[in-house]
C-alpha positions as CSV (number, residue, x, y, z in Angstrom):
1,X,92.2,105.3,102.1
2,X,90.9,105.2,98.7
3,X,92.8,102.7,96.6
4,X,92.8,104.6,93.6
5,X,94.9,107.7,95.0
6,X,98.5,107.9,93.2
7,X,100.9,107.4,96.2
8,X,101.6,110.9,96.8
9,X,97.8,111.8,96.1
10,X,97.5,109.6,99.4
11,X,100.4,111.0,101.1
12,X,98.4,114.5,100.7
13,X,95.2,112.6,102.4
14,X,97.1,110.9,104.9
15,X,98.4,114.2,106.4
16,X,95.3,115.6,106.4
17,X,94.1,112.9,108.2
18,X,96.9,113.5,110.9
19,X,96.2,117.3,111.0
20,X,92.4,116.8,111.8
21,X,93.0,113.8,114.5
22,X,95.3,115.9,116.7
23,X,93.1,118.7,116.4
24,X,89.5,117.0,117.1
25,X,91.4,115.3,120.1
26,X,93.5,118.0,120.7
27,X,96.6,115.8,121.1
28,X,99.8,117.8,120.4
29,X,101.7,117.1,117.6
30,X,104.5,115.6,119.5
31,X,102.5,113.3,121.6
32,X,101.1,112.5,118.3
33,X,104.5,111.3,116.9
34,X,105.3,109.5,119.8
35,X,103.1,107.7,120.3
36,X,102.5,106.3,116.1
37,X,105.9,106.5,115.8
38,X,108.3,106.6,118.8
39,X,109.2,110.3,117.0
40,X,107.8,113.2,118.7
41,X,109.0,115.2,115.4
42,X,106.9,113.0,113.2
43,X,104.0,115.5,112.5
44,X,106.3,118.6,112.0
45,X,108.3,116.1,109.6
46,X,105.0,115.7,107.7
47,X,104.7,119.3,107.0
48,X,108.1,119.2,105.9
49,X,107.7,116.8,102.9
50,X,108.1,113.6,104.5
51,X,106.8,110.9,103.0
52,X,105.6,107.6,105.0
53,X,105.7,104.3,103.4
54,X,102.5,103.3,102.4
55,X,102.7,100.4,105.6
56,X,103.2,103.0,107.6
57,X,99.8,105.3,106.9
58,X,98.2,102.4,107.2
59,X,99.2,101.4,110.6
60,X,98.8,105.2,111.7
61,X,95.5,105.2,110.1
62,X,94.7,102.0,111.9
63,X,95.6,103.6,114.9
64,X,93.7,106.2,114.6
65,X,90.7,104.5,114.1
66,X,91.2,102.4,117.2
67,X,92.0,105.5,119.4
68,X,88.5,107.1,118.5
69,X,86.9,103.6,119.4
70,X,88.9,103.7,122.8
71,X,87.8,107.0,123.4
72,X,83.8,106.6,122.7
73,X,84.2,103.4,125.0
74,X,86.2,105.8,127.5
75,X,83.7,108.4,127.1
């Protein structure tokens, strides 16, 4: 996350972010949002306008980072 993004600048980048990791893993959306969020209708949410707090892309972020490290230890 780049620091100097407005809040919904990040917002923008943060879904992104989502849209590419369950692609390259090819998680479904769902799965996705259950398991960041306990919501499997987080990612459709996203597309919708939803707007996470700022904690909150950070712990998703977070945990995306730490699923790609699982996953080259896994691999």
């Amino acid at each position: 996350m780049n620091t100097l993004l407005s809040d919904e600048e990040d917002t923008i980048e943060f879904i992104r972010e989502v849209e590419e990791f369950v692609r390259k893993n090819a998680i479904s959306d769902s799965r996705f949002g259950l398991d960041v969020m306990n919501d499997e209708h987080f990612v459709f949410n996203l597309r919708q306008s939803r707007v996470p707090r700022r904690s909150t892309r950070k712990q998703i972020r977070d945990y995306m980072k730490t699923y790609d490290f699982k996953v080259a230890l896994n691999g």
